[in-house]
C-alpha positions as CSV (number, residue, x, y, z in Angstrom):
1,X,69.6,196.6,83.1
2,X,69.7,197.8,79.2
3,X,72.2,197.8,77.1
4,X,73.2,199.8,74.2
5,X,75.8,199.1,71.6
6,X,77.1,201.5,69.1
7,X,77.0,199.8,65.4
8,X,80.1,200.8,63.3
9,X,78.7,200.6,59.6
10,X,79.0,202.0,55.9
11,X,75.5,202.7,55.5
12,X,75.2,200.0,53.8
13,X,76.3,197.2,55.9
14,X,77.4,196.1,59.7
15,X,81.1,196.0,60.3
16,X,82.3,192.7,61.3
17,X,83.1,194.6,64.6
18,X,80.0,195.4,65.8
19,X,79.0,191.4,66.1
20,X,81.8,191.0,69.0
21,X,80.5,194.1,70.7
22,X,76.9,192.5,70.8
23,X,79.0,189.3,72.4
24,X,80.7,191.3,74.8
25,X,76.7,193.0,75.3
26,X,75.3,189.4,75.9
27,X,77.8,188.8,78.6
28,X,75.9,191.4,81.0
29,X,72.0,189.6,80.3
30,X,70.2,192.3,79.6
31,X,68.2,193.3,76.3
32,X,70.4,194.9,73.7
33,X,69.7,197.9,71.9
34,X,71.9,198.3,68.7
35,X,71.9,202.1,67.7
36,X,72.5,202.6,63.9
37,X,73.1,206.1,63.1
38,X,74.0,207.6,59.4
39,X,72.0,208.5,56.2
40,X,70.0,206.4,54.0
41,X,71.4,203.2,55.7
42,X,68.5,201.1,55.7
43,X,70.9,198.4,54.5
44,X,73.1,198.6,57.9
45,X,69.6,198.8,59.7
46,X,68.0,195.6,58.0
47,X,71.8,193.9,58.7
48,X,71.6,195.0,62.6
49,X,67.9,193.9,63.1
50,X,68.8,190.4,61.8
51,X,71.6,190.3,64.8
52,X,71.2,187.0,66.8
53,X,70.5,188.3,70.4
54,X,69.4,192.1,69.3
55,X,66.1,192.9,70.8
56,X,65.6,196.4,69.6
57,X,67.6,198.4,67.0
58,X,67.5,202.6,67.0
59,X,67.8,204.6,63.9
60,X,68.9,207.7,63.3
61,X,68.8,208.8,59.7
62,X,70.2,212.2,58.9
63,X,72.8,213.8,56.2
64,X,74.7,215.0,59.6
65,X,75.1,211.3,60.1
66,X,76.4,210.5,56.7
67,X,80.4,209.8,57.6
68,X,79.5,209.2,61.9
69,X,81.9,212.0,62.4
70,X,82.7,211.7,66.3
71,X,81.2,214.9,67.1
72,X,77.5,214.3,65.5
73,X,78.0,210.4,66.8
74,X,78.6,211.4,70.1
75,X,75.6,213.9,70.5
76,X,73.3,211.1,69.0
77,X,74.3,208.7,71.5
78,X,74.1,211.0,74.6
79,X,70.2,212.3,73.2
80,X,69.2,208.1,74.0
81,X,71.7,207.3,77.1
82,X,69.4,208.2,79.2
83,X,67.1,205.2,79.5
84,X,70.5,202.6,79.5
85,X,72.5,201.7,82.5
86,X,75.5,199.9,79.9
87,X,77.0,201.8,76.6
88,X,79.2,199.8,74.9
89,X,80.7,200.2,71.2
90,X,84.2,198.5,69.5
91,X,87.8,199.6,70.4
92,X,88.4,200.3,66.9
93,X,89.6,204.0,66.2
94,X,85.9,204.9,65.5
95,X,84.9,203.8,68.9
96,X,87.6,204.9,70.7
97,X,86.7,208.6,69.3
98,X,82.9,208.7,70.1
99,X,82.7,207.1,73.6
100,X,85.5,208.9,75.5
101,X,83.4,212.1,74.6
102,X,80.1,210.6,76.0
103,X,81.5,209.0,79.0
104,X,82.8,213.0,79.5
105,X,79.4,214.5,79.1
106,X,78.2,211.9,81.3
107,X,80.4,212.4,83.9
108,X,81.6,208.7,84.5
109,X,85.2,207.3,84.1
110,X,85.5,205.2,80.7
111,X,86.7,201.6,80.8
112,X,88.4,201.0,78.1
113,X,89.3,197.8,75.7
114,X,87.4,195.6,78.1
115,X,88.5,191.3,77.3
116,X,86.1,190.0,80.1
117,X,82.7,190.8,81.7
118,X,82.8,189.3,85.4
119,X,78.8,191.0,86.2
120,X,77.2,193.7,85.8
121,X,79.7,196.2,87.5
122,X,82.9,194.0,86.9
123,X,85.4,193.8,84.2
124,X,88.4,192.9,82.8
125,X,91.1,195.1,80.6
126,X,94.8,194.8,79.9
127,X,97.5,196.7,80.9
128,X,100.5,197.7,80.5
129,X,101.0,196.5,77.5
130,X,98.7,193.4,78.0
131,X,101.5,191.9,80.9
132,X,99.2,192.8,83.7
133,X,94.9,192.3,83.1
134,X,93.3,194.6,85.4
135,X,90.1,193.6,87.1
136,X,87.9,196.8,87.4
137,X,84.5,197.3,89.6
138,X,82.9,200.8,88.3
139,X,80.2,202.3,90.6
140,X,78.9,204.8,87.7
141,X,75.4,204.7,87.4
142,X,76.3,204.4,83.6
143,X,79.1,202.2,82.4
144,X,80.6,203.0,78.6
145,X,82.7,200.8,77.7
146,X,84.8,200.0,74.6
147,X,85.6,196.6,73.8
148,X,88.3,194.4,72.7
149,X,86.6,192.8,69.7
150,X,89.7,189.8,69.3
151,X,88.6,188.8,73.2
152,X,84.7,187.8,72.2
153,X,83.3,185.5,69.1
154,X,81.0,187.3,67.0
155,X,77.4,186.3,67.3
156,X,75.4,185.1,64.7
157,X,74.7,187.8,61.7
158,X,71.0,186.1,60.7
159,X,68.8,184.5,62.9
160,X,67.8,187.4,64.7
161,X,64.4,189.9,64.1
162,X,64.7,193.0,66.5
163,X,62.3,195.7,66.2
164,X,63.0,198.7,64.3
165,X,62.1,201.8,66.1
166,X,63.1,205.2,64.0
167,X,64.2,208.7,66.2
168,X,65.0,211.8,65.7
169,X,68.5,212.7,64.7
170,X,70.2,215.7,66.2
171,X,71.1,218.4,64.2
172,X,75.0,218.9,62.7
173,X,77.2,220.2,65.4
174,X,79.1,222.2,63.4
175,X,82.4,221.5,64.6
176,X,83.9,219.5,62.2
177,X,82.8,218.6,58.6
178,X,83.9,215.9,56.6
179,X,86.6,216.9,53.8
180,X,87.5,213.3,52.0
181,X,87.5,209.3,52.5
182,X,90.9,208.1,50.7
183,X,89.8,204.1,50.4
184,X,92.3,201.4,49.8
185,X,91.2,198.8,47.9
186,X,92.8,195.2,49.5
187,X,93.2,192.2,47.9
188,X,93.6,189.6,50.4
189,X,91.2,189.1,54.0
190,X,91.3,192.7,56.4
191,X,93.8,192.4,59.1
192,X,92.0,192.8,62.0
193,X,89.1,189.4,60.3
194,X,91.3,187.9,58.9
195,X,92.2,184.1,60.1
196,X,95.5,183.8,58.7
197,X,97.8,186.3,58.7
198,X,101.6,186.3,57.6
199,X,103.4,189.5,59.5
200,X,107.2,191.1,58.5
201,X,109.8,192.7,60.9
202,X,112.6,194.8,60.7
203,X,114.6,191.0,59.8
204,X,112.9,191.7,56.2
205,X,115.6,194.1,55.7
206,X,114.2,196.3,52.8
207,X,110.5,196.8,51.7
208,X,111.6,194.9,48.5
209,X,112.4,192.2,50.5
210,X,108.8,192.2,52.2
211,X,107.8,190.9,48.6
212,X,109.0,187.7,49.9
213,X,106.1,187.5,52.1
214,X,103.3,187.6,49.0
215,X,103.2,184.2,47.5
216,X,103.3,182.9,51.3
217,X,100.3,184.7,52.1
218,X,98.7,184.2,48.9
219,X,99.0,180.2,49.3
220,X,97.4,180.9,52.8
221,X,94.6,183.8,51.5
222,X,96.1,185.6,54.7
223,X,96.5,189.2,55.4
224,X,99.3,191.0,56.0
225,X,101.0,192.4,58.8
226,X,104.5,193.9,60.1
227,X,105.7,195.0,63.2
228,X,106.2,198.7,63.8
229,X,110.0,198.9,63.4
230,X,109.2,197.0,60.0
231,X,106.2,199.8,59.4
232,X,109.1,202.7,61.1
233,X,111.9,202.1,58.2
234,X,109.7,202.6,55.6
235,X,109.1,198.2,54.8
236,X,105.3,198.4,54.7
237,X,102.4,200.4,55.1
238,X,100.7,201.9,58.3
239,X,97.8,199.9,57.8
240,X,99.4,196.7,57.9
241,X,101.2,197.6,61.6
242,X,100.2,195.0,64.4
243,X,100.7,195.6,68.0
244,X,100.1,198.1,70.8
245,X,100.0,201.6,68.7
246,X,98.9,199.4,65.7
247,X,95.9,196.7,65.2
248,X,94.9,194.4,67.6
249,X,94.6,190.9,65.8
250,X,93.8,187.1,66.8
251,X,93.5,184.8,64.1
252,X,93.6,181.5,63.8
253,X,97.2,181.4,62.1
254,X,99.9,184.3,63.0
255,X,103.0,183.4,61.0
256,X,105.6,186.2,62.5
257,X,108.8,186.5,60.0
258,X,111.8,188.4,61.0
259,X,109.9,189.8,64.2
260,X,112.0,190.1,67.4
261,X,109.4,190.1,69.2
262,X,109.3,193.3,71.2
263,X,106.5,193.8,74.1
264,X,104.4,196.3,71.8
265,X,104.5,193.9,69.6
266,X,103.3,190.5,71.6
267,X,100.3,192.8,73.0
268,X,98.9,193.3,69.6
269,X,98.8,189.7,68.7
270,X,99.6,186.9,71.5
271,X,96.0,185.7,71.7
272,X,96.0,184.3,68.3
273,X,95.4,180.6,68.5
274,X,98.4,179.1,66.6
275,X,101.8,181.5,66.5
276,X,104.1,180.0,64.0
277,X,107.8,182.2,64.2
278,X,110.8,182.0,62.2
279,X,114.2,184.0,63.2
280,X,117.8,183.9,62.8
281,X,118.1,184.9,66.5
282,X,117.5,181.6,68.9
283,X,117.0,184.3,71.8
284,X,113.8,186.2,69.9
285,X,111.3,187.4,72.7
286,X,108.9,185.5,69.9
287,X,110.2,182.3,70.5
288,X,108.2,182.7,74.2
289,X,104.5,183.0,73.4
290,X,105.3,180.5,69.8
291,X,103.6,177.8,69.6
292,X,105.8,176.6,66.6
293,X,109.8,177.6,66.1
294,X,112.0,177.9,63.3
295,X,115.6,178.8,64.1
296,X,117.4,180.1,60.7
297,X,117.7,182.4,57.9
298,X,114.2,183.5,56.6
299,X,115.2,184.2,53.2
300,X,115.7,180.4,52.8
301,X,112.5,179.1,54.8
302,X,110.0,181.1,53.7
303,X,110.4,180.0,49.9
304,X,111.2,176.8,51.5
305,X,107.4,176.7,53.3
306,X,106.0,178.5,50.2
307,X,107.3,175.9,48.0
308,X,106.2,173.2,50.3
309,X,102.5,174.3,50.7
């Protein structure tokens, strides 16, 4: 059995990401390759050959690599998958773009946003909308998989000295070209790392009301979320939506304000460890997967908490 995970990187360092995925890779017992692909990323390579349980890491270097358009990605994965029976790479958007094409050239089924390895053939995923977890046995000679990064601890980032082994990077497809990164700069933790995280529904009633939510997640150094009917009427960002067609978060704190509680929703976030909700409504959805419960009118308890912390 080999393994080989995809890194997701800026070149310069590893994405937090790419530690779960090596987790997930452990799971199976067999050496882990980590491919880094990009240009002039020595600094992601250094990063991945430090990995705690990495035995080998593959570099492609090339200015067709620069942005890991899916295209170029894809291609540079399928020129090593060859000598690996296991392909595994995060079920972030960037993963979820490169592996569906190589599982297609490959000619196996993917499986997708795995939470579980059972063995080497065996794993678990969720469905429909995380209410059902679907146990699923593959017979491909090659399994790619993407994984569910919130469902595995990362593994240590030091302690680990994998050999370095350069190859040849394919040449630029020529199907797509990159046109502009448009970066936004946060102030408080990422959503989908972050341990604390204070999230807004459509109960915030106006995007000036969502306001509310900054000193309490300021006090906290949380990040900040919202439901999508919250993200839908125009209360808060894209990036911040949590749920099924949003982020996929489990931190250690998940203070849910105004959220109803709606199954999209729940799937994005009901495997963080403490869920704290507050709602006017007694009857909230939320109020079933809370681990904490305050019945009343937000706009006076969350000053309230603020105030009190």
């Amino acid at each position: 059995m080999t393994i080989l995970v995809i890194a997701e990187h800026d070149n310069a360092t590893l994405k937090p990401a790419t530690l779960n995925t090596v987790a997930a890779a452990q799971k199976l017992g067999g050496p882990i390759t980590v491919l880094v692909a990009g240009s002039n990323c020595s600094g992601a390579v250094q990063a991945a050959a430090q990995v705690a349980g990495v035995a080998k890491v593959l570099v492609a270097d090339a200015p067709a690599l620069a942005e890991q358009l899916a295209e170029n990605l894809a291609a540079q994965v399928l020129a090593v998958a060859g000598g690996f029976t296991h392909i595994l790479a995060p079920a972030t958007t960037s993963g979820k773009n490169v592996l569906p094409r190589v599982a297609a050239k490959l000619d196996v089924a993917q499986i997708s946003d795995i939470i579980s390895v059972e063995s080497a053939d065996t794993f678990k995923r969720p469905i429909y909308a995380g209410n059902v977890i679907a146990t699923v046995q593959s017979s491909d000679a090659v399994k790619v998989m993407t994984v569910r990064t919130t469902a595995f601890d990362a593994v240590a980032a030091s302690g680990g000295s994998a050999a370095v082994e350069n190859i040849s990077a394919v040449a630029d497809s020529g199907k797509a070209s990159f046109v502009q990164r448009e970066v936004v700069k946060l102030d408080r933790p990422e959503l989908t790392s972050a341990k604390v995280i204070v999230s807004g529904g459509r109960g915030m009633g106006s995007a000036d009301n969502f306001k509310l939510l900054e000193p309490l997640a300021d006090k906290l150094s949380a990040a900040m979320g919202a439901s999508r009917a919250a993200v839908d009427a125009g209360f808060a960002p894209n990036d911040w939506q949590v749920g099924q067609t949003g982020k996929i978060v489990a931190p250690q704190l998940y203070i849910a304000i105004g959220i109803s509680g709606a199954i999209q929703h729940l799937a994005g976030m009901k495997d963080s460890k403490v869920i704290v909700a507050i709602n006017k409504d007694a009857e909230a959805p939320i109020f079933g997967v809370a681990d904490y419960g305050i019945v009343g009118d937000l706009f006076e308890i969350v000053p309230q908490l603020t105030a009190a912390l």
